[in-house]
C-alpha positions as CSV (number, residue, x, y, z in Angstrom):
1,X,-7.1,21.3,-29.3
2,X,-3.8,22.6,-27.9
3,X,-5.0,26.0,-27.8
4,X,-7.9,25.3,-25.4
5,X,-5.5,23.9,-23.4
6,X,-2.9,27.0,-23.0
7,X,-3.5,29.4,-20.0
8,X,-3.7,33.0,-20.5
9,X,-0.9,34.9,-20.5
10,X,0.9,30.8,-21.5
11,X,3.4,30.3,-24.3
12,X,3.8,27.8,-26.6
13,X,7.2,25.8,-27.3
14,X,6.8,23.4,-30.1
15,X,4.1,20.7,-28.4
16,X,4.6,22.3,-25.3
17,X,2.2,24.7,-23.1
18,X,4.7,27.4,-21.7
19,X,3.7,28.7,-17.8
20,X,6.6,31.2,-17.0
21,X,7.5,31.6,-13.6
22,X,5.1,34.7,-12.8
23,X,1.9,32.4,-13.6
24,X,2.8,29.1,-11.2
25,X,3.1,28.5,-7.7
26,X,6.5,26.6,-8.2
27,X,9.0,28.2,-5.9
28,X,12.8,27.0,-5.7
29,X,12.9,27.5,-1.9
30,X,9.9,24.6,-1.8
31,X,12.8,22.0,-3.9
32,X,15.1,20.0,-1.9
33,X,19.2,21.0,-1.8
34,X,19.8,17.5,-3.6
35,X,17.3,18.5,-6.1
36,X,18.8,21.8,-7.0
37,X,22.4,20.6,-6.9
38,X,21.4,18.2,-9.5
39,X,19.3,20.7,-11.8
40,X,22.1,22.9,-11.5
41,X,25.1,20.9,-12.6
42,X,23.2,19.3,-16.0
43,X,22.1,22.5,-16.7
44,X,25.8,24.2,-16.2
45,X,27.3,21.1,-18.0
46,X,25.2,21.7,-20.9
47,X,22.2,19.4,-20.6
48,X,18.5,20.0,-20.3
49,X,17.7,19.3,-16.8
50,X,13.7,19.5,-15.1
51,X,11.9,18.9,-12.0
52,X,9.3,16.2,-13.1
53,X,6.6,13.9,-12.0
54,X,4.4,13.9,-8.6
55,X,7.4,16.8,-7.4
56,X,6.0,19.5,-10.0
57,X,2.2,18.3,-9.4
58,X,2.8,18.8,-5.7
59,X,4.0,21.7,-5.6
60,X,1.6,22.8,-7.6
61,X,-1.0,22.3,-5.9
62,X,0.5,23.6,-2.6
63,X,2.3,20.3,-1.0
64,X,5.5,19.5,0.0
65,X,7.0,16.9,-1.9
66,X,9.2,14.1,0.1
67,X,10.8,13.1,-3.3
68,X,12.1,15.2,-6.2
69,X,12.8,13.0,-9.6
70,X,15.0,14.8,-12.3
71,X,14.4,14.5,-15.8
72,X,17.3,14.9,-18.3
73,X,18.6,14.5,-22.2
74,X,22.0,12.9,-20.1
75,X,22.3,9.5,-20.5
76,X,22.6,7.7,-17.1
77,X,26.4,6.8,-18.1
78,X,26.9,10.7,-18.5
79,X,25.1,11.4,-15.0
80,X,27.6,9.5,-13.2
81,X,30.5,11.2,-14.8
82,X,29.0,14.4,-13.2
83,X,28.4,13.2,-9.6
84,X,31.1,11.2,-7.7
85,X,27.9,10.4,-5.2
86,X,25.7,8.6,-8.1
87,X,25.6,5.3,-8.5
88,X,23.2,3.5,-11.9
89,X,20.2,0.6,-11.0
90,X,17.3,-0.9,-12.7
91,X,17.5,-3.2,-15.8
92,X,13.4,-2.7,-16.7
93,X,14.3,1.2,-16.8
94,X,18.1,2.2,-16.4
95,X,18.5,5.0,-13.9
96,X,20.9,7.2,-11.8
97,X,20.7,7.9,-8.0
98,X,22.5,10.4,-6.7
99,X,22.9,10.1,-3.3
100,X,23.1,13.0,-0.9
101,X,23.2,11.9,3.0
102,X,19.6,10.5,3.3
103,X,18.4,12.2,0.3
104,X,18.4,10.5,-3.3
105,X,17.4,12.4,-6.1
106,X,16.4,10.2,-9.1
107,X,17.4,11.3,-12.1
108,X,16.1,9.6,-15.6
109,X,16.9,10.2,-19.5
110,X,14.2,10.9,-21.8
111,X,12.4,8.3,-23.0
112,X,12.1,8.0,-26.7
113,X,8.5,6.9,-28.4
114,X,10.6,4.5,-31.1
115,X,13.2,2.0,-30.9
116,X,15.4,2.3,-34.2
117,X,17.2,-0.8,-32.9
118,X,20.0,1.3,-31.0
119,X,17.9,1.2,-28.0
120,X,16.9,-1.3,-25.2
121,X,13.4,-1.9,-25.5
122,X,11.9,-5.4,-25.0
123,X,7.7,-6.0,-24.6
124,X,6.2,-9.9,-23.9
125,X,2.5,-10.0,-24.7
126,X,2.4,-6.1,-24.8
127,X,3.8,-5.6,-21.6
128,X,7.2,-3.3,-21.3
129,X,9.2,-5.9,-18.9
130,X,12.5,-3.1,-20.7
131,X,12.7,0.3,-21.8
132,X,16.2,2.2,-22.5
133,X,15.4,4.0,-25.4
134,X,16.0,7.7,-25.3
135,X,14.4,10.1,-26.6
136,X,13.2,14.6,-26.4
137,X,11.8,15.7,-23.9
138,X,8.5,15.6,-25.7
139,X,8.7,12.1,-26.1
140,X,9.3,11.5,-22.8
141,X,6.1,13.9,-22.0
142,X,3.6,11.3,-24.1
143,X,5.1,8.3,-22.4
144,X,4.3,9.1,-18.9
145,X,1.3,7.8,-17.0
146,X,-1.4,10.6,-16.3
147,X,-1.3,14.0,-17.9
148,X,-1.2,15.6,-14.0
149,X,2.4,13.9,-13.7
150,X,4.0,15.0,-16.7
151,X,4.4,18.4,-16.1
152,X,8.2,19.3,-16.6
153,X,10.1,22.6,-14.2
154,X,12.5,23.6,-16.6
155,X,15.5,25.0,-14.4
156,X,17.1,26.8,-16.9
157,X,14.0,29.5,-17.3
158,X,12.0,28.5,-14.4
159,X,9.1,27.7,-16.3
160,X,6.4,24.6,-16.1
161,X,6.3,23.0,-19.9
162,X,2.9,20.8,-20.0
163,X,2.4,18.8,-23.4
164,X,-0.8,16.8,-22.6
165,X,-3.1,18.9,-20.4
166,X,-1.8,18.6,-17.4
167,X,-2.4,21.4,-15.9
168,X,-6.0,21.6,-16.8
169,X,-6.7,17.9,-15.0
170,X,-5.1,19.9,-12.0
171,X,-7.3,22.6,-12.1
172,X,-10.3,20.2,-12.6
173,X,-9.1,18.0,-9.8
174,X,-9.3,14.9,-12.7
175,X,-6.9,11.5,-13.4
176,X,-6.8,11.2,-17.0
177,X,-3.9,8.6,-18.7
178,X,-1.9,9.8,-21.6
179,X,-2.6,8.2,-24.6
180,X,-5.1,4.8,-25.0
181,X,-5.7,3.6,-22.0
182,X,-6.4,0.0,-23.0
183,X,-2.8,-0.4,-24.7
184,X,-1.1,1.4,-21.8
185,X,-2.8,-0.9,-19.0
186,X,-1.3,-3.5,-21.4
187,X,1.5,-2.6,-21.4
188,X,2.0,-2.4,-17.0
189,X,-1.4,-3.7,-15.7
190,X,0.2,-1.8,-12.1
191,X,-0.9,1.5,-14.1
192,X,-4.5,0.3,-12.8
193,X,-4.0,0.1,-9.3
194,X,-1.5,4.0,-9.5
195,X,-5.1,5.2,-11.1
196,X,-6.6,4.1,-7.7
197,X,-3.7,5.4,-5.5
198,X,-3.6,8.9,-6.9
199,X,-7.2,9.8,-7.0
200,X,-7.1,8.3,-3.5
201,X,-4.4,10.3,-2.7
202,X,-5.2,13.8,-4.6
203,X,-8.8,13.1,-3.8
204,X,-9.4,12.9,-7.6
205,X,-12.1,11.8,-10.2
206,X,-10.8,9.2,-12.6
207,X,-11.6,10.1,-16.4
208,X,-14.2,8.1,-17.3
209,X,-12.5,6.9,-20.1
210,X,-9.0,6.0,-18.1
211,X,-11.5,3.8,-15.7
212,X,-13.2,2.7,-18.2
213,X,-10.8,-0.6,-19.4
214,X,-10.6,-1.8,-15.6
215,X,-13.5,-4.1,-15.9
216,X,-12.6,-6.2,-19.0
217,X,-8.2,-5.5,-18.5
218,X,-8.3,-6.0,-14.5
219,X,-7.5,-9.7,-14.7
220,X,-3.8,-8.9,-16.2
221,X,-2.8,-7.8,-12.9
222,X,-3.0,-11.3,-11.5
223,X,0.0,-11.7,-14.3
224,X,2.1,-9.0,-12.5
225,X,4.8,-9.3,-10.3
226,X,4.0,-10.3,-7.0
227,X,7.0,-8.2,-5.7
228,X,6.2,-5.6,-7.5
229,X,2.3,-5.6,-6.1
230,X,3.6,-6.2,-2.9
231,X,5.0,-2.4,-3.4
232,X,2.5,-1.2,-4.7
233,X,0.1,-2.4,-2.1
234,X,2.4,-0.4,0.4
235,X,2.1,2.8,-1.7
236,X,-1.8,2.3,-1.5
237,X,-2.2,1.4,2.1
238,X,0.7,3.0,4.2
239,X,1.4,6.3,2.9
240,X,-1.7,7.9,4.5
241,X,-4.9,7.7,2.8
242,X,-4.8,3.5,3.1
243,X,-8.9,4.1,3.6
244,X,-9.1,5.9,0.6
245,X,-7.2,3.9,-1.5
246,X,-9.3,0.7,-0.2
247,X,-12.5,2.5,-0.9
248,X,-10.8,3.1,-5.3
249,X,-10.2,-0.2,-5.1
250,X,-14.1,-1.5,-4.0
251,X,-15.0,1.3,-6.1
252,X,-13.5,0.2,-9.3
253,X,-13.5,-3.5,-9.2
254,X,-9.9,-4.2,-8.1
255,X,-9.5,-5.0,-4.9
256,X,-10.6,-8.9,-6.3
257,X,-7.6,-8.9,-8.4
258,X,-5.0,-8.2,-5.9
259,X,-7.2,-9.4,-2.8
260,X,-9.3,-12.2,-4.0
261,X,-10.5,-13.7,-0.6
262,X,-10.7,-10.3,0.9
263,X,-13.4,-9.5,-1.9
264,X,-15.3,-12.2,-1.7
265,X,-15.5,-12.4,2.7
266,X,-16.7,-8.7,2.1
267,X,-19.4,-9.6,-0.5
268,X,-20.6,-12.5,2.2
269,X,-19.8,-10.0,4.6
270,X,-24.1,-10.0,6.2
271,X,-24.0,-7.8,9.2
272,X,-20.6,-5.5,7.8
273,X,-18.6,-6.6,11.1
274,X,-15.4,-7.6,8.5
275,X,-16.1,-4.0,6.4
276,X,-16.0,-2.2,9.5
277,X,-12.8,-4.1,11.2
278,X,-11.0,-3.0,7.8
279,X,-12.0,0.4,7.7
280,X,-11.1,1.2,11.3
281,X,-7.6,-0.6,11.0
282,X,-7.3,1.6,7.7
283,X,-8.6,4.9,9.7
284,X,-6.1,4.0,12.4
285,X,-3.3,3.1,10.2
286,X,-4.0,6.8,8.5
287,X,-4.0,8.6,11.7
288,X,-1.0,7.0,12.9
289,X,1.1,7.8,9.4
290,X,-0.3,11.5,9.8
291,X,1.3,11.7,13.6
292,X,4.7,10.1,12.4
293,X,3.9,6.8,14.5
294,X,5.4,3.6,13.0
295,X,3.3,1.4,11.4
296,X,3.7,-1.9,10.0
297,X,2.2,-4.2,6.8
298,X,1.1,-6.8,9.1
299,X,-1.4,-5.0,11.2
300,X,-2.9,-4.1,8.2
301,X,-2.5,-7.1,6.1
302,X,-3.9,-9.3,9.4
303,X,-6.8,-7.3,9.2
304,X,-7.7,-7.6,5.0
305,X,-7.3,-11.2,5.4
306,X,-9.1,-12.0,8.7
307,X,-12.2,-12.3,7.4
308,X,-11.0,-14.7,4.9
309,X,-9.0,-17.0,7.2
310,X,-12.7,-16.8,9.5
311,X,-14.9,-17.8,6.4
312,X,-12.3,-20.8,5.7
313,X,-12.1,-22.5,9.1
314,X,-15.5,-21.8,10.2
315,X,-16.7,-24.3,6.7
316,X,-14.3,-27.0,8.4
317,X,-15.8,-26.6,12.3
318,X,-19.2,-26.5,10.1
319,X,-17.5,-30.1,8.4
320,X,-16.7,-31.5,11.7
321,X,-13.1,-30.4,12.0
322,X,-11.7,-29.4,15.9
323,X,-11.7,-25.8,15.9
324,X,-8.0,-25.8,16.8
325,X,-6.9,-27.4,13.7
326,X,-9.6,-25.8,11.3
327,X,-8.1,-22.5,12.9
328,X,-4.5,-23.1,11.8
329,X,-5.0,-25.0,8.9
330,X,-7.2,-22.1,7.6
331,X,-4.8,-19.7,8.6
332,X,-1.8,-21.3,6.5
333,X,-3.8,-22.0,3.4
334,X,-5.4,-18.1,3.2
335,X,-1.7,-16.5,3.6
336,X,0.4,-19.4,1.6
337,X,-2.8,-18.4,-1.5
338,X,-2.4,-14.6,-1.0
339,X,1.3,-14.5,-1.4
340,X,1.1,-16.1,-4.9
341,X,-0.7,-12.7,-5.4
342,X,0.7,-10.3,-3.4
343,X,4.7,-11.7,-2.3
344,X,3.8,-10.7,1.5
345,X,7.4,-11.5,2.9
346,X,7.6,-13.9,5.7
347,X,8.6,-12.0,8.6
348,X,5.9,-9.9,8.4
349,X,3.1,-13.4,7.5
350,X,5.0,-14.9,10.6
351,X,3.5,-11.6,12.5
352,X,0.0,-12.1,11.4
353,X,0.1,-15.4,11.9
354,X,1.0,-14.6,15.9
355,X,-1.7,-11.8,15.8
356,X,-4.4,-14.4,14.6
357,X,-3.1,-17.2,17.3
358,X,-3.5,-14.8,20.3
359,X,-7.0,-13.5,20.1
360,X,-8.6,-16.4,21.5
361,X,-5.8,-16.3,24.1
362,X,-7.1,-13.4,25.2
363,X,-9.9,-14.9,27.0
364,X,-8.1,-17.6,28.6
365,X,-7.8,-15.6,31.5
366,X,-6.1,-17.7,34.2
367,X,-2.5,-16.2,36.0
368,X,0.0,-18.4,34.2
369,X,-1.6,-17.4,30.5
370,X,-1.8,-13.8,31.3
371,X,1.6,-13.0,32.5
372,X,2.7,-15.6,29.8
373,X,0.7,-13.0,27.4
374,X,1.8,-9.8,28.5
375,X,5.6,-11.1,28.0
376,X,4.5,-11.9,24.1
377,X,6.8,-9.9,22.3
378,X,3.5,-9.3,19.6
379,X,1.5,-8.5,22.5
380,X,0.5,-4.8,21.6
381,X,0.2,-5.8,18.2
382,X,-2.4,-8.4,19.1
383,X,-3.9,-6.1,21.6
384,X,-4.6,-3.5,19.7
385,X,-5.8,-5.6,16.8
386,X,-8.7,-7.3,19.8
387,X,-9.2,-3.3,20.1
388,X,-10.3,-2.5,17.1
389,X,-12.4,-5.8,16.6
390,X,-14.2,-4.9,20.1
391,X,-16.2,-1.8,18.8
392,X,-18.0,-4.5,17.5
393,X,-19.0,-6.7,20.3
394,X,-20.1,-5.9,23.9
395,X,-18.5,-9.2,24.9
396,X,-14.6,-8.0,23.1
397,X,-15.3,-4.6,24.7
398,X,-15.1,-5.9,28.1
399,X,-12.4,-8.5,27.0
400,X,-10.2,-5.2,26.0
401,X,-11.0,-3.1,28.7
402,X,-9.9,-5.9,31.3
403,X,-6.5,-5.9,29.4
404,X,-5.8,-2.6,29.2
405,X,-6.7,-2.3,33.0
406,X,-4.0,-5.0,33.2
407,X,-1.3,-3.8,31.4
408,X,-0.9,-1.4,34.2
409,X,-1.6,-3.8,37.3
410,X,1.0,-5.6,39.9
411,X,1.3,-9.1,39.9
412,X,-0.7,-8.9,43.0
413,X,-3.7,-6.8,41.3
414,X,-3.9,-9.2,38.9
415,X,-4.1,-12.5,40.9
416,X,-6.9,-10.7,42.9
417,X,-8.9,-9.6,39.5
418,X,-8.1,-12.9,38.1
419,X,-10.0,-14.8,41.5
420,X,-13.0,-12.1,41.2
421,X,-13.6,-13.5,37.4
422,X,-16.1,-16.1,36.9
423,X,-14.7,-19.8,37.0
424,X,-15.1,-20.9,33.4
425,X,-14.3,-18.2,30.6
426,X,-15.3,-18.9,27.2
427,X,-11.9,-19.5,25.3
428,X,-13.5,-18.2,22.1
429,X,-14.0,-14.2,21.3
430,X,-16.7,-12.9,18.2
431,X,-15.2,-13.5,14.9
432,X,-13.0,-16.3,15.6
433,X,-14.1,-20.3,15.3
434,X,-15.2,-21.4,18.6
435,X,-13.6,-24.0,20.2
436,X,-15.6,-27.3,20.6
437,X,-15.0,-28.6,24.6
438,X,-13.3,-32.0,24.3
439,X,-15.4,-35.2,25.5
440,X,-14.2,-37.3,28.8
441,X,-12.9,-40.5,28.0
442,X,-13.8,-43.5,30.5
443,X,-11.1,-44.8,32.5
444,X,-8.3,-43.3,35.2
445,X,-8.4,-39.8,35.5
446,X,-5.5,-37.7,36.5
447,X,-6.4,-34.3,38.7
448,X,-10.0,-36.0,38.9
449,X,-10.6,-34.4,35.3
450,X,-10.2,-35.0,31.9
451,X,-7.7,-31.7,30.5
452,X,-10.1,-29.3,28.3
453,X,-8.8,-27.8,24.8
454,X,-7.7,-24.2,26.8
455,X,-5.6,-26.3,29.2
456,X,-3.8,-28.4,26.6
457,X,-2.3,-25.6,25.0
458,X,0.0,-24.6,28.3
């Protein structure tokens, strides 16, 4: 078995496949300073010291890494006595940062496959919650994730030491977890959503055996962390390949564990309007991470749960509610149940809550509510998000191309477009409840008319 695994030309130490340096793209000049400063010392102090993880699968396949992690037989305590700049976190998995200007190089101890009761290992319901137990390298090798990440850069010969086949999931462009995947998706449920994010990011297959447990073992993530998917759900969706990652999700049947009203408006999604809003803010969001724009969870986050928040006030118009109310009491209820799931922190569920509120703002096109508009400091966030809703509708599409025109206008040009307009403009845009025109009541009037919903709100 291990010797179909072994390269020509390849070495074998003990479990390990041997690449030397002559046989692997690795190259030092390709590892950050920090990096090497860090390899270097363990190894002159007398410790076993690698390159390990996404780093070495990388750089194998011809990227360049943004984070190195270190891999060592030092115990965190004995890390810090080496670097004045290193300072020890984590209680689930102890570790040492060492810190150099903006760069922090992570550097772990060998995890070990037993706990002889010296360690710190502690498991509820078969989930690791903590792991200190130390171990050989080769220990550390089987309890990694997928066979593509635990492939070691040994500094002290320069070559690549692969134990589990890692290097031939490479070369067949294929996600494979180390060891059974049921117990290890037990063990962290998150290990499901990482399959999603790597073959979204590598553009990899998933073994059919690693996606195999997601069906029956997908429920467990609704018992993870919220924080911790929360993080995760940034890894899949701002990193670059946010489309991708959404499409492994659909693919394999969890977006409905992490996203539970997103699936189901996309299931009762008839004409594909809320599939197609989603992908383009994804496609945007990707495009905008590739050209080092900023980019924020909210936008993107406003956009998997508008369809949702739609779906739930639209059933309370249909029940007779005022579209105002159904609007905001739909609003609260879809973010206050997704951040049980996913802990969305407020400052950035305050944002789509203002994203949501101004889109049917936008059509309330009268001098006071546009200048009142432009001056919203979540304008452009709103804006763009009525953009990317318009390829949709002919009716948004001339909505958006009025406000871009007026972005640019004087006062003056916009009092005289706002006078060429048509004297009633529909307060309500596609996609969002429509609101229902108040009835007159008998009696004095004030103005010579009864105020209408649009006018209320100034």
């Amino acid at each position: 078995m291990n010797e179909e695994r072994i390269a020509h030309g390849a070495a074998v130490d003990g479990a390990f496949q041997v690449i030397p340096r002559a046989e692997h793209g690795v190259s030092r000049k390709r590892i950050s300073t920090g990096a090497l400063r860090v390899l270097y010392r363990l190894h002159e102090s007398g410790f076993r010291a690698c390159l390990v993880g996404g780093a070495v699968r990388d750089l194998l396949l011809g990227g360049h890494p943004k984070d190195f992690d270190v891999a060592t037989d030092a115990t965190p305590e004995q890390v810090r006595a080496l670097f004045r700049n290193c300072r020890l976190i984590g209680r689930r998995f102890r570790l040492a940062h060492v810190v150099f200007g903006r760069e922090i190089v992570e550097v772990a101890t060998f995890r070990g496959s037993g706990d002889d009761g010296n360690g710190d290992r502690h498991l509820v319901d078969g989930r690791i919650v903590r792991d200190n137990v130390y171990g050989t390298i080769e220990e550390d090798a089987l309890r990694r994730d997928f066979t593509i990440n635990a492939l070691y850069y040994d500094i002290a010969d320069f070559s690549v030491r692969d134990a589990v086949g890692g290097m031939a999931d490479l070369q067949r462009r294929v996600l494979r977890l180390i060891g059974d995947p049921a117990q290890r998706y037990r063990e962290d449920p998150v290990r499901m959503l990482r399959a999603a994010r790597f073959a979204a990011k590598l553009g990899f297959e998933i073994a059919p055996e690693t996606a195999a447990p997601f069906a029956d073992l997908g429920p467990l993530l609704a018992e993870a962390a919220p924080a911790r998917l929360f993080d995760e759900s940034l890894k899949l969706f701002m990193a670059g390949h946010g489309l991708a990652s959404f499409r492994e999700l659909e693919r394999h049947g969890l977006l409905g564990h992490v996203f539970p009203e997103t699936a189901k408006a996309l299931a009762h999604d008839a004409d594909g309007a809320f599939r197609r809003l989603v992908e383009r803010t994804f496609a945007s969001t990707d495009a905008r991470v590739r050209e080092d724009k900023p980019v924020t969870p909210a936008f993107l986050f406003a956009a998997l749960l508008w369809g949702p928040a739609c779906r739930r006030a639209q059933a309370a118009i249909d029940d007779g509610a005022d579209a105002a109310t159904a609007w905001q009491n739909a609003a609260a209820r879809v973010l206050r149940e997704q951040v049980q799931r996913v802990a969305v922190p407020r400052r950035f569920t305050l944002v789509i809550e203002e994203i949501w509120a101004m889109q049917p703002r936008f059509a309330q096109r009268t001098k006071k509510r546009v200048l009142r508009l432009l001056g919203h400091p979540r304008f452009r966030a709103a804006y763009d998000f009525l953009m990317l809703r318009a390829d949709d509708s002919p009716e948004l599409a001339e909505l958006g191309a009025w406000w871009t025109q007026a972005q640019e206008a004087t006062e003056v040009e916009l009092s005289e477009t706002l006078q060429a307009l048509p004297p009633t403009v529909d307060a309500a845009v596609d996609g969002a409840p429509r609101k229902r025109p108040r009835r007159r009541r008998r009696g004095r009037r004030r103005g010579g008319a009864a105020a209408t919903v649009a006018d209320a709100a100034d």
